[in-house]
C-alpha atoms as a printed R data frame, in Angstrom:
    type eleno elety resid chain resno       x        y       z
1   ATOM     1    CA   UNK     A     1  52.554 -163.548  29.826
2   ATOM     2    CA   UNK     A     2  52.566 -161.227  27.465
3   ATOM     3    CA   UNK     A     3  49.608 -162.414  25.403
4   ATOM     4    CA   UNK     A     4  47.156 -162.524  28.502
5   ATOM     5    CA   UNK     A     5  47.535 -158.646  28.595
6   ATOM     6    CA   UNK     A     6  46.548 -158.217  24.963
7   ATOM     7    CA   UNK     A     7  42.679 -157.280  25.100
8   ATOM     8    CA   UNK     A     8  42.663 -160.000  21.548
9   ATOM     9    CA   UNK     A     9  43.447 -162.675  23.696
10  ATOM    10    CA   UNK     A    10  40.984 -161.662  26.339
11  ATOM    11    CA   UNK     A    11  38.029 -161.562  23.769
12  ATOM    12    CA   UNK     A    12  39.335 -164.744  22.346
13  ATOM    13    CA   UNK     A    13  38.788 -166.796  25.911
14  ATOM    14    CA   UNK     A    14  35.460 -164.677  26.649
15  ATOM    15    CA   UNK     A    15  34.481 -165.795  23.211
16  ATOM    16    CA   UNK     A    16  35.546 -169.361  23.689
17  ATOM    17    CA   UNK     A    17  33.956 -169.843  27.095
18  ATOM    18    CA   UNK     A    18  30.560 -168.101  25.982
19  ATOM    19    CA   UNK     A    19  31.182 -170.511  23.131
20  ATOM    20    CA   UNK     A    20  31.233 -173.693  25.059
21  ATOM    21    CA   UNK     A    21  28.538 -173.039  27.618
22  ATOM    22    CA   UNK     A    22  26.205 -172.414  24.676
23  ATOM    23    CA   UNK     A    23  27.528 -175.414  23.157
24  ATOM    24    CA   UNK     A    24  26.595 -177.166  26.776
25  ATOM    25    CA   UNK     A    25  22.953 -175.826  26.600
26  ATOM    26    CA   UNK     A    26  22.389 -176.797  23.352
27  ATOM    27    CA   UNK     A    27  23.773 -180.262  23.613
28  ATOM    28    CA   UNK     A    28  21.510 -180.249  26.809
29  ATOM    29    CA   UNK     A    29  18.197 -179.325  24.792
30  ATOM    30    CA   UNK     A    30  19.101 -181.340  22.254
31  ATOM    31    CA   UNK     A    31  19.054 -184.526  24.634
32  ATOM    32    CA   UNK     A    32  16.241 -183.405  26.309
33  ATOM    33    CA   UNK     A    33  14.581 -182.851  22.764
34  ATOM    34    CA   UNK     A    34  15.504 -186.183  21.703
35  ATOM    35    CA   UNK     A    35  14.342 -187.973  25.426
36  ATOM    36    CA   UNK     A    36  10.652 -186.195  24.692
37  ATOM    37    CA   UNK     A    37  10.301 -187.400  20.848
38  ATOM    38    CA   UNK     A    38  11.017 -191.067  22.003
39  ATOM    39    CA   UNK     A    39   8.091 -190.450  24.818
40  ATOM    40    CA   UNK     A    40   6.016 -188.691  22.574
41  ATOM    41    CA   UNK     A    41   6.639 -191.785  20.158
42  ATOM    42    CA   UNK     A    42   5.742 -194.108  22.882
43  ATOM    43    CA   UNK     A    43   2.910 -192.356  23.832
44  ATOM    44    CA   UNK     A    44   1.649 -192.375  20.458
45  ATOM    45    CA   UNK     A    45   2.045 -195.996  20.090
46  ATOM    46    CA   UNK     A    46   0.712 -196.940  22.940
47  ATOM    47    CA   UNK     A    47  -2.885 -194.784  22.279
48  ATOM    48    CA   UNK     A    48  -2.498 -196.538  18.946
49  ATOM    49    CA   UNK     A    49  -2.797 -199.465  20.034
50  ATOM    50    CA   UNK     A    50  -5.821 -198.623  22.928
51  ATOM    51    CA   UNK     A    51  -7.492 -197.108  19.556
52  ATOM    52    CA   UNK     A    52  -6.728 -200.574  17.412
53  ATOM    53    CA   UNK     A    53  -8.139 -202.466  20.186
54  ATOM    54    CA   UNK     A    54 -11.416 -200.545  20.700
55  ATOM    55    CA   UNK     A    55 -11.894 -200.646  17.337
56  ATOM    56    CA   UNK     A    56 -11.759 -204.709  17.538
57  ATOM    57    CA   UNK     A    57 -13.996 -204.720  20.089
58  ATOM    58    CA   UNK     A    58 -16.806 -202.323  18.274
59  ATOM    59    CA   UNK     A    59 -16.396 -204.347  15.075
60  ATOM    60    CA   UNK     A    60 -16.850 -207.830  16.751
61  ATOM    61    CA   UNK     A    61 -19.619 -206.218  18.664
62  ATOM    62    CA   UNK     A    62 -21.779 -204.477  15.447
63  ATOM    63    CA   UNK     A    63 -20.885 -207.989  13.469
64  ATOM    64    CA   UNK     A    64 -22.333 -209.846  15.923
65  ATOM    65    CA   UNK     A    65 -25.265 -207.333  16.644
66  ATOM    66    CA   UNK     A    66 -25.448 -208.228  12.849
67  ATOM    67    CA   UNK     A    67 -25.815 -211.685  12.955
68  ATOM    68    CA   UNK     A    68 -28.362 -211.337  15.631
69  ATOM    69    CA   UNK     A    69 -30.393 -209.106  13.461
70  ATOM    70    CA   UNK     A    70 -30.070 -211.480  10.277
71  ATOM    71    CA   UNK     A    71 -31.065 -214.189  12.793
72  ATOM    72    CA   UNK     A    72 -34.099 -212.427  14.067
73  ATOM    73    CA   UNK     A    73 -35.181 -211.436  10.514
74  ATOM    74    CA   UNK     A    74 -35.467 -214.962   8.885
75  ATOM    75    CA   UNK     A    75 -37.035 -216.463  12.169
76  ATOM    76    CA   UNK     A    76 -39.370 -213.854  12.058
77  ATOM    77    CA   UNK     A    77 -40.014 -215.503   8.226
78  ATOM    78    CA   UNK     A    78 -40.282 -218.440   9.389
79  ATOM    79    CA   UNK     A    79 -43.085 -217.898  11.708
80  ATOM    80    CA   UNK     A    80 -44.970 -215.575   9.736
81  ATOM    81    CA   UNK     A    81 -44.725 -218.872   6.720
82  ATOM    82    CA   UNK     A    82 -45.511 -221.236   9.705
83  ATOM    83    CA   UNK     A    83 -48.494 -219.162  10.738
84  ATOM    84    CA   UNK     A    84 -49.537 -218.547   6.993
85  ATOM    85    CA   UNK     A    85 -49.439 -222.439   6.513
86  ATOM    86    CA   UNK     A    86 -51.378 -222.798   9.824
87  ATOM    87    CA   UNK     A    87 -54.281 -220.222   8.855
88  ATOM    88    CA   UNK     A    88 -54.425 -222.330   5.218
89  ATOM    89    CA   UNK     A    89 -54.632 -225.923   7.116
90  ATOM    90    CA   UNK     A    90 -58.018 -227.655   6.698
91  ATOM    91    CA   UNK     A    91 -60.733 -226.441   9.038
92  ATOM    92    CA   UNK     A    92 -59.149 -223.017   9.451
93  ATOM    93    CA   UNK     A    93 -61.226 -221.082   6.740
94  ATOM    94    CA   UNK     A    94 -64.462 -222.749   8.438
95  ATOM    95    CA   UNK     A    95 -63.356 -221.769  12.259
96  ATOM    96    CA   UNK     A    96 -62.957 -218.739  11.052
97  ATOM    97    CA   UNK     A    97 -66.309 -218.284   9.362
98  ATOM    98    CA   UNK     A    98 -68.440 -220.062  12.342
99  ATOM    99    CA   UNK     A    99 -66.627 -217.458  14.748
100 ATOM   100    CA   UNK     A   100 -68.026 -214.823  12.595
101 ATOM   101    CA   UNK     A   101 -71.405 -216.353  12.865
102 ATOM   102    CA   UNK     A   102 -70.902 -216.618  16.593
103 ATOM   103    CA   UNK     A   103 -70.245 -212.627  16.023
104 ATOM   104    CA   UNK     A   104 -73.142 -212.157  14.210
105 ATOM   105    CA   UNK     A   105 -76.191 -214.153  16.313
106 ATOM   106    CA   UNK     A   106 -74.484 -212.480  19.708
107 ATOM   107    CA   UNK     A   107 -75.047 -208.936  17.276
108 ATOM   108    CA   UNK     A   108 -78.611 -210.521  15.913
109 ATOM   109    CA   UNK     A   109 -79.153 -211.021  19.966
110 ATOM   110    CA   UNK     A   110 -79.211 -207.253  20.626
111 ATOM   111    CA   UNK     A   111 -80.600 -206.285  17.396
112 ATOM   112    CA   UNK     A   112 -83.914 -208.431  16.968
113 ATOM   113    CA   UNK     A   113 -86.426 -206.080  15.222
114 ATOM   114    CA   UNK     A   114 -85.984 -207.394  11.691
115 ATOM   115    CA   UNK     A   115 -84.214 -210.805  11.405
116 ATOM   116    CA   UNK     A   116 -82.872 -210.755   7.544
117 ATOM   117    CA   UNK     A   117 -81.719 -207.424   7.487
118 ATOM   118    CA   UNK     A   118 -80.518 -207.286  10.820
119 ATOM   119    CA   UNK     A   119 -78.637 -210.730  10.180
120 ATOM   120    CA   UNK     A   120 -76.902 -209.392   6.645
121 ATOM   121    CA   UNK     A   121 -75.959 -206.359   8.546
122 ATOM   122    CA   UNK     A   122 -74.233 -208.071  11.776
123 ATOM   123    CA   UNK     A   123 -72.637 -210.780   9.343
124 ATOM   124    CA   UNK     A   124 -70.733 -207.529   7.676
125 ATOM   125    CA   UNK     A   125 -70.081 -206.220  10.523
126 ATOM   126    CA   UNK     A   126 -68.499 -209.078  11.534
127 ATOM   127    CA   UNK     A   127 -66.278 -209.526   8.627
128 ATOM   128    CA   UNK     A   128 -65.098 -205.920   8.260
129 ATOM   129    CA   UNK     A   129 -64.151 -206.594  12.351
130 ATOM   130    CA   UNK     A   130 -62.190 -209.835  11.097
131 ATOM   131    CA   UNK     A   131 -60.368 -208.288   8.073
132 ATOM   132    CA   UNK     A   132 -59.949 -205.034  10.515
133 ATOM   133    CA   UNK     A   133 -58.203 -207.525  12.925
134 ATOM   134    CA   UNK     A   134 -55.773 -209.221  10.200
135 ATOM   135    CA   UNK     A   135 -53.990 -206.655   7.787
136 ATOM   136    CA   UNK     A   136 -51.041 -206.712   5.289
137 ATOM   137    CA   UNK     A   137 -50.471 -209.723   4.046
138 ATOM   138    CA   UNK     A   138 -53.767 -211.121   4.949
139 ATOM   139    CA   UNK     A   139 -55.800 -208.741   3.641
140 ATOM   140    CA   UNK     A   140 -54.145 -209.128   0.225
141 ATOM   141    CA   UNK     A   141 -54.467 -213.022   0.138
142 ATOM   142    CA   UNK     A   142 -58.285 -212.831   0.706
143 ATOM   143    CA   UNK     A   143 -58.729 -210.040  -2.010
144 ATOM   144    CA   UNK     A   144 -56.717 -212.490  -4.378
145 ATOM   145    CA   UNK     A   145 -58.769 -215.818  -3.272
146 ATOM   146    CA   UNK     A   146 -61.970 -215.870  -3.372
147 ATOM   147    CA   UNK     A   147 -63.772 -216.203   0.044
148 ATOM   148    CA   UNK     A   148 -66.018 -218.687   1.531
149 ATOM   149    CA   UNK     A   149 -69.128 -215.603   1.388
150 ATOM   150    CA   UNK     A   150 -68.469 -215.422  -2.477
151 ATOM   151    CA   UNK     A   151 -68.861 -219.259  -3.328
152 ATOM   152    CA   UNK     A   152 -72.195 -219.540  -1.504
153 ATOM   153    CA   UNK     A   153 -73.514 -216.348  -3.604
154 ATOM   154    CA   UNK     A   154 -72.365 -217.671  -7.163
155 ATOM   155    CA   UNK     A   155 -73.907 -221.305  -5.998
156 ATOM   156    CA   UNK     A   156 -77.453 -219.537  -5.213
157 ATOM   157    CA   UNK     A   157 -77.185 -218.102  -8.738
158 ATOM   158    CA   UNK     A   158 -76.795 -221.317 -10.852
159 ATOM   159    CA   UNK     A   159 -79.210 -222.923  -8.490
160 ATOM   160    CA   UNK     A   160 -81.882 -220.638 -10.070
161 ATOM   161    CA   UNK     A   161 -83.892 -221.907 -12.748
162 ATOM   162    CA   UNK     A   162 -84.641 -220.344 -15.994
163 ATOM   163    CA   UNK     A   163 -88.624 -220.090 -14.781
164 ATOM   164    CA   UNK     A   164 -87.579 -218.602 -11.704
165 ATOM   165    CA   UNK     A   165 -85.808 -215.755 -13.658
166 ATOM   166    CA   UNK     A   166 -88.834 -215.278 -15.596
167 ATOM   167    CA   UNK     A   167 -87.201 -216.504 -18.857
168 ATOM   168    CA   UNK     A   168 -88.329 -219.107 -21.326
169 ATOM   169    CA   UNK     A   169 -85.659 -221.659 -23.089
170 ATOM   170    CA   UNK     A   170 -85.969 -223.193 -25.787
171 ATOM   171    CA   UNK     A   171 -86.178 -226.898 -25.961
């Protein structure tokens, strides 16, 4: 009994105890440390995996708004070919050139005071509305091929005769 009075002994259990109830808290953080990483882990691999799947879904979606869009593109080809070969079938050209006469006499109709200039004028008019109605492509192809107004003046020329030009020939 003799050692319980010493004041060494005394610091030595008030030491100890302080000892183990620190000990007890920090084996008690330490668990609940450890119980909050593993959430925080699940947590994080659960979110993962919502991300991973949203991501599926907004791939799958832009590849097939993709596909859609390649679609649309080469049908849209396709029918601008399919009208191209439609415009170039026979008869087209001349439908097209007796609705720009149709143009012109309803013009000619309203503007009777002099019929051949009146008449050239309306037929211009008439084209410059047609060519003003198709653009782009159109408008290139009839610059490249000749139309049906230029054949008719290069025939008139070689109908002409060398006495009607006021030239001799030769013989």
């Amino acid at each position: 009994m003799l050692i319980i009075s010493e004041p060494f002994t005394w610091g030595l259990v008030v030491g100890l105890f302080l000892l183990v109830m620190v000990w007890r808290l920090m084996r008690k953080d330490i668990s609940m440390l450890r119980s909050e990483k593993k959430r925080l882990q699940e947590e994080n691999k659960e979110l993962q995996g919502h991300l991973n799947t949203q991501l599926k879904i907004n791939a799958k979606g832009n590849d097939q708004l993709e596909a859609d869009l390649i679609e649309l593109r080469e049908q849209n080809e396709n029918l601008r070919s399919n009208l191209n070969v439609a415009k170039q079938k026979p008869g087209r050209a001349e439908l097209r050139h007796l609705q720009m006469m149709e143009n012109a006499v309803s013009v000619m109709r309203e503007q009777a005071p002099g019929f051949a200039p009146a008449w050239e004028k309306a037929m211009r008019d008439a084209e410059a509305a047609e060519l003003a109605a198709e653009g782009g492509l159109k408008k290139l192809i009839r610059k490249v091929l000749p139309t049906s107004k230029s054949a008719p003046a290069i025939s008139t020329q070689e109908q002409t005769t060398p006495a009607e030009d006021g030239r001799q020939t030769e013989d």
